[in-house]
C-alpha positions, 0 to 999 in steps of 0.5 A: 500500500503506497503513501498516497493511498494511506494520505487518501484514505486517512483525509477521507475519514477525517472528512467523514469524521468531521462531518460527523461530528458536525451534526452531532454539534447541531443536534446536541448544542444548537438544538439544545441550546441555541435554538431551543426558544424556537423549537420548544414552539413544537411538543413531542409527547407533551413536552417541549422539542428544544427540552426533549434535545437537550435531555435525550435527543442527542444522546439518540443523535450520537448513536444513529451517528456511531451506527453511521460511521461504522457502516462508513468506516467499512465502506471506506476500507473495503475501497482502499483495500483494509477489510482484511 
């Protein structure tokens, strides 16, 4: 394995992981913090949405996302050949 692929393997996780991790940002700080006046306006089972964010649904986010990076994660090694 040459160089090149390993540079190109490594700059595409770490686009993967910043992407990542930016969603989890918005979900778990915007949405639980910065926007929470607006999306508390909406009720998820008799509770505030900006509340219900900051309390569980990021925590949600957070494990969707690792299920997400680890189907990534093996789509990317089997591109560049380290699904052994």
């Amino acid at each position: 394995m040459s160089n090149a692929t390993k540079t190109k393997y490594w700059k595409e996780n770490l686009r993967y992981l910043a992407i990542l991790l930016t969603i989890w940002f918005l979900a778990s700080y915007g949405c639980g913090v910065l926007f929470v006046d607006q999306l508390n306006e909406i009720h998820i089972g008799g509770f505030p949405l900006g509340f219900w964010f900051a309390q569980q649904g990021s925590i949600y986010i957070f494990v969707i996302l690792i299920f997400v990076y680890v189907r990534l994660m093996n789509k990317l090694d089997k591109k560049y050949g380290f699904d052994d």
